[in-house]
C-alpha positions as CSV (number, residue, x, y, z in Angstrom):
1,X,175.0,57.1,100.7
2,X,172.7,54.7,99.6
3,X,169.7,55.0,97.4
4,X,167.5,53.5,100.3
5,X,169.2,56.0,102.9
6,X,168.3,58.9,101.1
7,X,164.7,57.5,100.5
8,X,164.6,57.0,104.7
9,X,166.2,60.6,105.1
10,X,164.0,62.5,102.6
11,X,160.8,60.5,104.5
12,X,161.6,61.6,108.0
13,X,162.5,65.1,106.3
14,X,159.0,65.2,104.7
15,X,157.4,63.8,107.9
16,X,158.7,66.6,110.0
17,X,157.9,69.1,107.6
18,X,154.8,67.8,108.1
19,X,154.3,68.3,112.0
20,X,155.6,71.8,111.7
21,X,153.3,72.5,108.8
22,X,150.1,71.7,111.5
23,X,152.0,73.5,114.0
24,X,151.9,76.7,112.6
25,X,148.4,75.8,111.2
26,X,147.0,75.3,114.9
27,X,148.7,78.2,116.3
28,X,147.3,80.4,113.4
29,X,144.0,78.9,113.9
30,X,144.4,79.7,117.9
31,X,144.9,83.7,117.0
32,X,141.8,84.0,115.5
33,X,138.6,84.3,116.7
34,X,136.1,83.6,113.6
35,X,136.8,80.3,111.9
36,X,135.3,79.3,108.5
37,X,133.9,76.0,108.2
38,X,137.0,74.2,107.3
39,X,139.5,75.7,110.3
40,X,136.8,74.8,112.7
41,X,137.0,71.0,111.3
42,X,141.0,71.4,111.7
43,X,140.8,72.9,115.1
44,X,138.4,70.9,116.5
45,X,139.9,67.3,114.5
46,X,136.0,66.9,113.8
47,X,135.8,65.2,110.3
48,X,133.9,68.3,108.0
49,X,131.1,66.0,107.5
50,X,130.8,65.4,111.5
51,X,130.7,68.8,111.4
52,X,128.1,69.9,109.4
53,X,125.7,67.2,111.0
54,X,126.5,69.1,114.3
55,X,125.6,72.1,113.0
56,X,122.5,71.2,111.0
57,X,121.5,69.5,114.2
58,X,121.8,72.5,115.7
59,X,124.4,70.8,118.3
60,X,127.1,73.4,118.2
61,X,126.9,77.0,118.1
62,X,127.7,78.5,115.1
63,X,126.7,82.1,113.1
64,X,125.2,82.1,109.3
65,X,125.5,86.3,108.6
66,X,124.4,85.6,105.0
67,X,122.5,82.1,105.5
68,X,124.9,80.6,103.3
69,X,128.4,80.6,104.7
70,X,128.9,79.2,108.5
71,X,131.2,80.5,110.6
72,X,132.4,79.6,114.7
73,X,133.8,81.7,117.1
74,X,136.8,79.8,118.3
75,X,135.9,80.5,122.3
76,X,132.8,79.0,121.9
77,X,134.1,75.7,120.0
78,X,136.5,75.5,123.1
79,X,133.9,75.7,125.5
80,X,131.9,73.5,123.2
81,X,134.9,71.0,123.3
82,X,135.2,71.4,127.1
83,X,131.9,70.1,128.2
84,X,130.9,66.7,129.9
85,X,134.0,66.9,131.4
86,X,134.9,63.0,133.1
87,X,136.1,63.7,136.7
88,X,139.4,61.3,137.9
89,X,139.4,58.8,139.9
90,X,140.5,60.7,142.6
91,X,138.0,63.4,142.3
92,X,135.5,61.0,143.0
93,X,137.1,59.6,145.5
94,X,137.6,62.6,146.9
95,X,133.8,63.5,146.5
96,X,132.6,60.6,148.2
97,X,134.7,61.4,151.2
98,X,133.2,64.7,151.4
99,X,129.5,63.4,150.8
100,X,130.5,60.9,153.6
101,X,131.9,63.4,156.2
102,X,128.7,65.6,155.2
103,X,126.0,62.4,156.8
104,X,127.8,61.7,159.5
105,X,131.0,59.6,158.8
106,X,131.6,57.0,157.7
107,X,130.3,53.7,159.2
């Protein structure tokens, strides 16, 4: 095997090692339900300085027991995550239909 093969081999090796590394990250960070500052970053994919001017905003929920150290409960960054939800095409399609029907049909 060549020198270059092995490079390409240990690469992909190293890149899937990689994938399962965040893997078991997220689905250790999906147990829990307090997250320090920096699993909330990885959880959300929030850059940590993104972060903080969310929470110094006062833009997402978050607990300071000892006014120092921040802390999230992971529900609440979910639902935090979940809002302004953008309704499909045919949602709104299907909305409209209903709003129609509602006045009178359509015309």
């Amino acid at each position: 095997m060549k020198l270059e093969e092995k490079t390409k081999k240990v690469e992909q090796v190293e890149e899937r090692l990689s994938r399962i590394e965040k893997a078991v990250l997220m689905t250790v960070l999906a147990s829990k339900n307090v997250l320090i500052f920096d699993e909330a970053a990885q959880f959300t994919g929030l850059s940590k300085s993104y972060l903080y001017k969310l929470t110094s905003g006062q833009k997402i929920c978050h607990y300071k027991p000892n006014g120092k150290i921040i802390y999230f409960d992971r529900v609440e960054l979910e639902n935090w995550m979940k809002q302004n939800r953008v309704s499909t095409t045919d949602e709104i399609a299907g909305e409209a239909l209903n709003y129609c029907s509602r006045k009178g049909g359509l015309r």
